[in-house]
matplotlib code that plots the C-alpha trace (Angstrom):
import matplotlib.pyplot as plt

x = [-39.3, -43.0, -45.0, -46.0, -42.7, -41.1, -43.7, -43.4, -39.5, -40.1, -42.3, -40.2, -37.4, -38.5, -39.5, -36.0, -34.8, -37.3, -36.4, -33.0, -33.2, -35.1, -33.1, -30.4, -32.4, -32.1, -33.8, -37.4, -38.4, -36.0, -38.5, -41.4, -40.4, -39.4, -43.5, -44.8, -43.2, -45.3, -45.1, -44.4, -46.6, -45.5, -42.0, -43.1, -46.0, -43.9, -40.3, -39.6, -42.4, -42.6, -39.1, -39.4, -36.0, -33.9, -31.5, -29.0, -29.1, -26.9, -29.4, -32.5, -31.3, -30.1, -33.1, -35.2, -33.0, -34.6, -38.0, -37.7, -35.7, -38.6, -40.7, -39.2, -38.2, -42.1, -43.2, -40.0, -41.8, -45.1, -43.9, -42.4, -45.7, -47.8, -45.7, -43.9, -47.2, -49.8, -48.1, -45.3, -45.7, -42.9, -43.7, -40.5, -38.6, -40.0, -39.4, -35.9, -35.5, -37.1, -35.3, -32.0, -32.8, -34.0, -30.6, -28.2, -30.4, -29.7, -25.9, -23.8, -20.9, -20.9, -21.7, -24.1, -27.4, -25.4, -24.0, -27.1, -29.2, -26.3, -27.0, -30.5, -29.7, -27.7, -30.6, -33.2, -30.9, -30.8, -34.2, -35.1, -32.5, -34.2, -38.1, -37.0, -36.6, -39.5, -41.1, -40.2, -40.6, -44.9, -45.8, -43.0, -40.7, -39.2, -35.7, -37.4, -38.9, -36.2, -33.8, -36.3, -36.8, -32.7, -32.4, -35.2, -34.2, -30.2, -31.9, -33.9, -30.8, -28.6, -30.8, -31.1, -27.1, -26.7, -29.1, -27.4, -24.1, -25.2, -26.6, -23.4, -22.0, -19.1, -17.7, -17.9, -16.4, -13.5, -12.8, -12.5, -10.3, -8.3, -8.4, -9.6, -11.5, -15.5, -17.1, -15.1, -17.6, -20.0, -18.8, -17.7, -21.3, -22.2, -20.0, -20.6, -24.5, -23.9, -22.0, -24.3, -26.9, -24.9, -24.0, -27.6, -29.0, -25.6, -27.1, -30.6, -29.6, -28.2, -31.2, -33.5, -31.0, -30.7, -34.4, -35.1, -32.3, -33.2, -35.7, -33.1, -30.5, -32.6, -32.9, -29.4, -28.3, -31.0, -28.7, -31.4, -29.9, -33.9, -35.0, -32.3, -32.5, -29.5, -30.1, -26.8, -25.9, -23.8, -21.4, -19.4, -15.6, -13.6, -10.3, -8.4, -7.4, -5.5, -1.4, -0.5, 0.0, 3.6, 3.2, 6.8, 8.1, 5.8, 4.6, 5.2, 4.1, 0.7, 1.1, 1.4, -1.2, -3.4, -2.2, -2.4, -6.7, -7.0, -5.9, -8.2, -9.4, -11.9, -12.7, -14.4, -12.8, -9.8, -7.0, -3.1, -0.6, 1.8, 3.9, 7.2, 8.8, 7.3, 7.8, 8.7, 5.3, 2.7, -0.3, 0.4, 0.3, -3.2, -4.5, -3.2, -4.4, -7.9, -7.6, -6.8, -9.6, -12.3, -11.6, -11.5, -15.0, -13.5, -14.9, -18.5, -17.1, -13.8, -14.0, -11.1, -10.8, -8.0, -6.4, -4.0, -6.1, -9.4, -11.1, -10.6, -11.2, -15.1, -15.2, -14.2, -17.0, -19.8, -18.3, -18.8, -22.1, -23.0, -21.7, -23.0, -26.4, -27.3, -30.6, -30.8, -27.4, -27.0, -24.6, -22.2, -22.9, -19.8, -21.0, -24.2, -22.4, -19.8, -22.5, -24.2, -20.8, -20.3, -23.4, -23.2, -20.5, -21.7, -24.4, -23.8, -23.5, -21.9, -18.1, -16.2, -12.3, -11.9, -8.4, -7.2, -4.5, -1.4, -2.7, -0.3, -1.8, -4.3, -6.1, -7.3, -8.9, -10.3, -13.7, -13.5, -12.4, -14.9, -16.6, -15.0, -18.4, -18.1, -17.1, -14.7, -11.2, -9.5, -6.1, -3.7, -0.9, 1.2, 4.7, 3.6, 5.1, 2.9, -0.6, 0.9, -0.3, -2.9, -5.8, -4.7, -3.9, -0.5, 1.8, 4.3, 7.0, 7.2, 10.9, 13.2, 14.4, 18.0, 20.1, 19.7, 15.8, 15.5, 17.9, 15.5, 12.3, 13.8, 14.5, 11.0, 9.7, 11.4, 11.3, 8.4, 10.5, 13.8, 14.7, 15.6, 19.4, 20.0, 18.3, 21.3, 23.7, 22.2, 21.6, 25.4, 24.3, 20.8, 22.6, 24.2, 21.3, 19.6, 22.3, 22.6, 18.7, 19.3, 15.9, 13.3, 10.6, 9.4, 12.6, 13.2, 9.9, 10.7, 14.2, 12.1, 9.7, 13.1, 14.6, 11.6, 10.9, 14.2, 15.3, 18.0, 20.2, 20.4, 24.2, 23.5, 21.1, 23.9, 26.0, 23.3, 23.0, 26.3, 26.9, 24.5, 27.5, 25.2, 23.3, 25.7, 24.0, 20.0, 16.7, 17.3, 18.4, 15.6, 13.2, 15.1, 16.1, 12.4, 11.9, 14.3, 13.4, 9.5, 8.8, 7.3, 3.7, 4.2, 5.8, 2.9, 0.6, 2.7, 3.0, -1.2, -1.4, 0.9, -1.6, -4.7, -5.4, -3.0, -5.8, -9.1, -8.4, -11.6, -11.4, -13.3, -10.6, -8.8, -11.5, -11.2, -15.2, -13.6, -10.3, -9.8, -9.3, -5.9, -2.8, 0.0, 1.7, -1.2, -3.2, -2.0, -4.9, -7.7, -8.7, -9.3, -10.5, -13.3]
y = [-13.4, -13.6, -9.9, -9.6, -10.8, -7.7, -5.6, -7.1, -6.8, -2.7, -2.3, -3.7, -2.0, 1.7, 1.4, 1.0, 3.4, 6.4, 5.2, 5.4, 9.0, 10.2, 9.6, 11.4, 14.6, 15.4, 19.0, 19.3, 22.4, 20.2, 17.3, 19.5, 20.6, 17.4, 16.3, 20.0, 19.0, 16.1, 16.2, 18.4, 20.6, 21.7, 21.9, 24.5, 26.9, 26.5, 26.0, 27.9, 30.8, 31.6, 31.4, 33.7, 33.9, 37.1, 35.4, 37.0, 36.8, 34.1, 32.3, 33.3, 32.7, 29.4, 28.0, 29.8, 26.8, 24.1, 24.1, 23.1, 19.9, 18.9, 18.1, 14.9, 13.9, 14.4, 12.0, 9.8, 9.8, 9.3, 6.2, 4.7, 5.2, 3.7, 1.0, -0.3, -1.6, 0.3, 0.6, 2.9, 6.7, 8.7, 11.6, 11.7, 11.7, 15.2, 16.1, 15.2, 17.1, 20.3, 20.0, 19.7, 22.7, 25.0, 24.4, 25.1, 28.6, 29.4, 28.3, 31.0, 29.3, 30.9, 28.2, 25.6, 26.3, 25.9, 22.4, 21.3, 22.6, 21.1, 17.8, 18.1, 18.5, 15.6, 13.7, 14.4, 13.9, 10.2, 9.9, 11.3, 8.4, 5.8, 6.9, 6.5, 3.0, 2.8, 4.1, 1.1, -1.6, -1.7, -3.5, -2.9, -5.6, -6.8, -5.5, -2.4, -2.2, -3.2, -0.1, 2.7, 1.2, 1.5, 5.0, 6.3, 4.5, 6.0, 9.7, 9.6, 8.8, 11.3, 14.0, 13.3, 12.8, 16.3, 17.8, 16.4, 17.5, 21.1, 21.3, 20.2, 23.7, 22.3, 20.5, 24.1, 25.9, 23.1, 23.1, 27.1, 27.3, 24.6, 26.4, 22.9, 22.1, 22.5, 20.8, 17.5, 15.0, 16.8, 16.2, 12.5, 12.0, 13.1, 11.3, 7.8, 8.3, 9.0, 6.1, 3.9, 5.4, 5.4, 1.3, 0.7, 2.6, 1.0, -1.9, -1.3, -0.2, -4.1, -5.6, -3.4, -3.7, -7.3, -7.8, -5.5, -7.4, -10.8, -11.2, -9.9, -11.9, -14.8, -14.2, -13.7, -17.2, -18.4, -21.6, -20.7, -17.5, -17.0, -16.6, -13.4, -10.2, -8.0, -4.3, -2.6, 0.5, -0.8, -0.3, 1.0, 1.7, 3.0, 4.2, 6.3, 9.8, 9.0, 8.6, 6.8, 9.6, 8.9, 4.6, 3.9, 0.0, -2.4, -3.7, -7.6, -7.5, -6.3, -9.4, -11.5, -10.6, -10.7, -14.3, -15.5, -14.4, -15.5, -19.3, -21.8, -22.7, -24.8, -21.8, -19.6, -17.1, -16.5, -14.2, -13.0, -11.2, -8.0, -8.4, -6.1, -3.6, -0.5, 2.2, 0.3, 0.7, -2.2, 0.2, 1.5, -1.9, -2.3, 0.5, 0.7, -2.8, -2.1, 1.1, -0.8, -3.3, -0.4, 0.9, -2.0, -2.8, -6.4, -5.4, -3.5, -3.1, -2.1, -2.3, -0.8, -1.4, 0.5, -2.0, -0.8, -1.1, -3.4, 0.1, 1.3, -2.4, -2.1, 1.5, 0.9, -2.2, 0.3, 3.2, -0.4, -0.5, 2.5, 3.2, 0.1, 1.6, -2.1, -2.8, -2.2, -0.8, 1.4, 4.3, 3.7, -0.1, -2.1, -5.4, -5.1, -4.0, -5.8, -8.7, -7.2, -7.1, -10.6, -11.6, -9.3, -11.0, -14.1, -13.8, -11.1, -12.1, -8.9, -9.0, -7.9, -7.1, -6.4, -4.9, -4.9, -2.1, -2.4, -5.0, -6.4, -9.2, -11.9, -11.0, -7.5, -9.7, -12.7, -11.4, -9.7, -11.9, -12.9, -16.8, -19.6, -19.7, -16.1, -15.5, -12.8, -11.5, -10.2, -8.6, -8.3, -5.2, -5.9, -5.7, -9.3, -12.0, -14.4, -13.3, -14.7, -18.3, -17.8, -16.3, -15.3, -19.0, -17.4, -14.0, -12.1, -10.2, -6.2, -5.6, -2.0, -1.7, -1.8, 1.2, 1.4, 1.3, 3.5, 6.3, 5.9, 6.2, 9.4, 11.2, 9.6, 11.9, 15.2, 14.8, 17.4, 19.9, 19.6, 20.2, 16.9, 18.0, 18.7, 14.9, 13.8, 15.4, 14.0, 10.5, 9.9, 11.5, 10.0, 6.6, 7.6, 8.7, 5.9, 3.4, 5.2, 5.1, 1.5, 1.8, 2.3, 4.2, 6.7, 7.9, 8.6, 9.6, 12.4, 13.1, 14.3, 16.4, 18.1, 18.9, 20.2, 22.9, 23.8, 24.3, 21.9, 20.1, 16.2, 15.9, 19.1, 17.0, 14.6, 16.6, 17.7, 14.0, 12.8, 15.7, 14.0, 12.3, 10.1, 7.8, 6.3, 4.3, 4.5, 6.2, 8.2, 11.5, 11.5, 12.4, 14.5, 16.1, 16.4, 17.5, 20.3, 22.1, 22.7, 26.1, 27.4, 26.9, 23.5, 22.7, 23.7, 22.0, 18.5, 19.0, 19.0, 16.3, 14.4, 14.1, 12.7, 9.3, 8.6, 9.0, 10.6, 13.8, 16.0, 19.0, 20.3, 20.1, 23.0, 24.9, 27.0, 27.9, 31.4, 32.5, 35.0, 31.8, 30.6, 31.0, 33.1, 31.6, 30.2, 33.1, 32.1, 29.5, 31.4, 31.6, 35.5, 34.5, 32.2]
z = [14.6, 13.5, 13.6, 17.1, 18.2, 16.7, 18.1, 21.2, 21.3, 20.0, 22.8, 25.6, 24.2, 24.0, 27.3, 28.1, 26.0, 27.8, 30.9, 30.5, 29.1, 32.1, 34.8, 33.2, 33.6, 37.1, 37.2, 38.2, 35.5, 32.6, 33.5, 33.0, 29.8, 27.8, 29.0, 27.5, 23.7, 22.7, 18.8, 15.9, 16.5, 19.8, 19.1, 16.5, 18.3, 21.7, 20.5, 17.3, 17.2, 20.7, 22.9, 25.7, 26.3, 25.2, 22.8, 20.4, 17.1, 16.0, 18.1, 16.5, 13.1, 14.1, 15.3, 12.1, 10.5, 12.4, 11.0, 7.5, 9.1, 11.2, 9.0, 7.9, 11.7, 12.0, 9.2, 10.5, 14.1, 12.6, 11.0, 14.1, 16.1, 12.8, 11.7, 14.4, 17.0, 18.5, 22.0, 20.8, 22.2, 20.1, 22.2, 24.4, 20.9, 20.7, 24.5, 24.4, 21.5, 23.1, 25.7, 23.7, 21.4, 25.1, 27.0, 23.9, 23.5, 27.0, 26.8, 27.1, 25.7, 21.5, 18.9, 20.7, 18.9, 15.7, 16.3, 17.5, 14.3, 12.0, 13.8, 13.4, 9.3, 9.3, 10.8, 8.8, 5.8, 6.9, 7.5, 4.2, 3.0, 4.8, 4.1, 0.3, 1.0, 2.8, -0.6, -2.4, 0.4, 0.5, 3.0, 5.5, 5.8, 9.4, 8.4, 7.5, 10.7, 12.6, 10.9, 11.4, 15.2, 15.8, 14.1, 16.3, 19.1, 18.4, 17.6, 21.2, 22.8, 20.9, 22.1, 25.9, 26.1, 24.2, 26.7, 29.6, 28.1, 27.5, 31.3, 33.0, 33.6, 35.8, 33.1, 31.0, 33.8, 34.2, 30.3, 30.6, 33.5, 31.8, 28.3, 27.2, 23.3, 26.0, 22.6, 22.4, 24.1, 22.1, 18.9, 19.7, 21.2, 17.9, 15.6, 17.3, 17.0, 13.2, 12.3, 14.2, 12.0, 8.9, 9.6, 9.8, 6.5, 4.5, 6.1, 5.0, 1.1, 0.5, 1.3, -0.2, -3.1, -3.3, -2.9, -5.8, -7.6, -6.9, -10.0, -12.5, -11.2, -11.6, -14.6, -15.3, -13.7, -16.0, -18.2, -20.9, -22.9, -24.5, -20.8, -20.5, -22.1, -22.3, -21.4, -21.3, -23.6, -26.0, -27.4, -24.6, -24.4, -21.0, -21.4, -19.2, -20.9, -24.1, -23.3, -26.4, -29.2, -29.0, -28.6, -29.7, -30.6, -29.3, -32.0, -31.3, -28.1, -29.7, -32.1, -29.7, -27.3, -30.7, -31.2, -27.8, -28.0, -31.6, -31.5, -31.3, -27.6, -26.0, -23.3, -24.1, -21.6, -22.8, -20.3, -20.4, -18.5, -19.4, -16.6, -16.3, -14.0, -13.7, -16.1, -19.2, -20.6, -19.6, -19.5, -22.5, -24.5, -23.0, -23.5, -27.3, -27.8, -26.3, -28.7, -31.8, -31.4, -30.7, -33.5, -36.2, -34.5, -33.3, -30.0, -28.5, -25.1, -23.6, -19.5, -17.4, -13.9, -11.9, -9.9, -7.7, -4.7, -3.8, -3.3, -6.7, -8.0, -6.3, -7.0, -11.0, -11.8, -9.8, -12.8, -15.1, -14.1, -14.6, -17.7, -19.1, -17.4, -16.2, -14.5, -10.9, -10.6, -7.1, -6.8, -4.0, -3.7, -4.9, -4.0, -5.5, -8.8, -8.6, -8.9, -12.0, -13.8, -13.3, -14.4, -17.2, -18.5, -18.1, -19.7, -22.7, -26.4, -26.9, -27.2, -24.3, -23.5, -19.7, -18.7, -14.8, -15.2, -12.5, -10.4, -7.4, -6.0, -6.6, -3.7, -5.0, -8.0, -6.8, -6.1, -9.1, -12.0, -14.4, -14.4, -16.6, -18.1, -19.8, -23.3, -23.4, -22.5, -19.6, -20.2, -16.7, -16.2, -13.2, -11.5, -10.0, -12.2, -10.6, -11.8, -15.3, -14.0, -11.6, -12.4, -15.9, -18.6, -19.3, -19.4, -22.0, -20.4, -21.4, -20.7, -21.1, -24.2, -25.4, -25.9, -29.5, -28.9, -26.0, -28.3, -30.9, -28.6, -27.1, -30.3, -31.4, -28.5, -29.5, -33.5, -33.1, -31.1, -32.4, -36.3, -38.2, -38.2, -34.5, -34.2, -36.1, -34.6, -31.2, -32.0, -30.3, -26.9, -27.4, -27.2, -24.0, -22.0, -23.0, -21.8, -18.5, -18.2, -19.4, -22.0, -19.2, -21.2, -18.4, -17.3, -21.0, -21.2, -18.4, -19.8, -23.3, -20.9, -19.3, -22.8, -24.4, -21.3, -20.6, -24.6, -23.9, -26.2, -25.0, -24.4, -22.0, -20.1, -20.1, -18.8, -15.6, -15.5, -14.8, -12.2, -9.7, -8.2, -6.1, -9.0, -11.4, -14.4, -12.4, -13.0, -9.4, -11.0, -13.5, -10.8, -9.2, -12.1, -12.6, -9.9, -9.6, -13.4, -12.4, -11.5, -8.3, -9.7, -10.5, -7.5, -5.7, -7.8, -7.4, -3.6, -3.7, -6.2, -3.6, -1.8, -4.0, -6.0, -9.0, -11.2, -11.8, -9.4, -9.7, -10.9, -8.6, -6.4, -7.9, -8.5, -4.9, -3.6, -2.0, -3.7, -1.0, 0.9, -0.5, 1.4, -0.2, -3.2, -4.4, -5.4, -8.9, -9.0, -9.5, -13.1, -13.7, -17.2, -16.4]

ax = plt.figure().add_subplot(projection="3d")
ax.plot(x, y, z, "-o")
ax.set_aspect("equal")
plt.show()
């Protein structure tokens, strides 16, 4: 659609829009009013300095809010009558709004005013969103167009359906009578309007984005490595919070995840799997390997995605982005950095080791997984014995230890809480807990946490072990067991962590905004230090 097409299509279009909103206003005086508010200007001398009406105070100081919002709904309406053709009249944007803004002043129902002044901030939030990317889009381009057009065009109609809404004082009077929520169409009216607006600016970011990206990409694809210049902030290394001052035994698995990316190869993407069941330790082989070549300087870049989940996948390479401070990248938009990463990859001459920590399927990765063509390695944790042949070359199998193993990883745990000769004379029940546990590493792991709080000795814990009648010779008990020797504190904090992501909770989460907020037994959350 060629220029005066689109215009052409606007114009037919708004017309629509106007005439719709107008017959929804039946009442003669309501019809007079959305014609008195033109523009900005008389919203402001009529509207906000000069209301007639007696209104409380809530009211007044509601509508003192409005004004600093209107200014960018008035540069937002000045764009859509400049911009979009010379036939467009914006002006019933502004009488609808009037309107809107006179009957929830006069409602006698508490709270109106104020939901319609938070929507107004919520709009002009958007259009402050959207006139940035008008900033970097000289001359305006059709899609542009196009998304300022449907914003106003959803805006217009928000305000006539609110007005309608706040006039209908049979529905207010049913609600009442009915002791019915009077606000629910409101705030569905509302919440439809701002995910149709929301769609459209998501919208709008990926092309702006890709058509700000499309040089450097270019670039990137470029066979010619002198045509390419790497700008990432190396070196870089992402780890999660370090788990591995007590790595215990695995040693060979190391080795052989060294040997597997050291032969010789014809690819120069090299990949492997740690596949296992959970708990015995897979993550903590990565992240001691990725550790281990950091440090001897083998490597100038340690990625690591979170892969659980395609969210956390997308949301992990935009943190890759970032962190590596690429060109172009865009907070918030995964597919766009999720194509830089790639392509970084690719193309980099730096040395990389990407790890894709507790992945489950193939299908979280496949959009994800780095180009034959790249010259790095990727490194694969997973329950999922499969992802050992497809997409990684091969896989090497982290399995529970032994009993003799597991004994000695448990008294490895406590050697710094327990003297040297009550670790002797503990090894025997070490053995046992271990063989009931049958090696896995976190139950052990948790057993050591129980012992160390509680000042037990391990054949005590034995002992509380083989009294849960209902496990014999599982990991069950151990979370129970857990579970049962927190104190009320921590109980309360597990209960909310319940709740949240596995990883990266932020702390600003727990950092209550009114402590005179928190219900009783939490009070103990407020730091009286800080």
């Amino acid at each position: 659609m060629d220029t005066r097409e689109l215009e052409q299509f606007f114009q037919t279009e708004w017309l629509s829009t106007v005439k719709e909103c107008q017959e929804k206003i039946k009442d003669r005086e309501d019809k007079r009013t959305v014609r008195s508010f033109r523009n900005y200007d008389d919203i402001v001398e009529h509207l906000i300095n000069d209301l007639h009406e007696p209104l409380s105070e809530v009211v007044l100081r509601d509508l003192s809010m409005i004004r600093p919002r209107l200014i960018e709904l008035r540069d937002f309406s000045d764009d859509f009558g400049r911009e979009l053709g010379p036939r467009l009249d914006p002006s019933p944007f502004w009488g609808l709004m009037g309107l809107m803004v006179i009957a929830a002043a006069q409602m006698q129902e508490q709270g109106a005013t104020h939901r319609v002044v938070q929507m107004l901030k919520k709009l002009s939030r958007d259009v402050e969103i959207l006139r940035g990317y008008c900033s970097n889009d000289e001359p305006r381009s059709n899609k542009l167009k196009e998304a300022i057009f449907e914003i106003f065009v959803i805006s217009t109609k928000l305000f006539g359906d609110v007005a309608e809404f706040l006039r209908d004082d049979d529905h207010f009077m049913r609600c009442n009578l009915a002791g019915q929520d009077v606000w629910k169409p409101l705030k569905n009216m509302i919440e439809v309007a701002t995910r149709d607006i929301e769609e459209s600016l998501k919208a709008m970011e990926r092309t702006v984005t890709l058509s700000s990206n499309k040089a450097w990409l270019y670039s990137l694809m470029s066979p010619s490595p002198r045509t390419w210049k790497d700008d990432a902030t190396l070196p870089c290394v992402m780890l999660p919070p370090a788990r591995n001052a007590k790595f215990f035994n695995r040693d060979e698995v190391i080795n052989r995840i060294e040997k597997h990316f050291n032969q010789p190869s014809c690819q120069a993407f090299r990949s492997l799997t740690l596949y296992g069941m959970a708990g015995v330790g897979k993550t903590h082989v990565a992240m001691k390997y990725a550790q281990t070549l950091s440090a001897a300087q083998k490597v100038s870049v340690v990625l690591w995605v979170e892969g659980e989940t395609e969210m956390k996948v997308k949301q992990s390479f935009t943190d890759i982005a970032r962190r590596l401070q690429l060109p172009n990248y865009v907070p918030h938009s995964h597919d766009d950095n999720r194509l830089l990463v790639l392509t970084w990859l690719q193309q980099t001459n730096a040395s990389w080791l990407i790890v894709y920590d507790n992945v489950d399927s193939f299908e979280v990765l496949h959009s994800h997984w780095p180009n034959s063509a790249a010259k790095g390695h990727a490194l694969i944790t997973t329950r999922n014995t499969t992802l050992a042949y497809e997409p990684a070359e091969t896989g090497i199998e982290v399995s529970a230890w032994d009993k003799e193993t597991g004994s000695q990883f448990l008294l490895h745990l406590l050697s710094g809480h327990i003297s040297a000769d009550m670790l002797a004379s503990e090894a025997k029940s070490a053995l046992e807990l271990s063989e009931r546990l049958s090696g896995h590493a976190l139950a052990l792991a948790r057993m050591g946490g129980v012992i160390h709080r509680r000042c037990w000795t391990i054949q005590e814990l034995v002992e509380v072990y083989d009294r849960q009648p209902e496990f014999k010779h599982g990991i069950g008990p151990v979370w129970q067991i857990s579970f049962e020797n927190l104190n009320t504190y921590s109980s309360s904090l597990l209960s909310i962590f319940a709740l949240c992501s596995a990883d990266k909770i932020p702390q600003g989460l727990l950092e209550p905004e009114m402590p005179e907020s928190l219900p009783k037994g939490l009070e103990w959350f407020v730091d009286r230090e800080k």
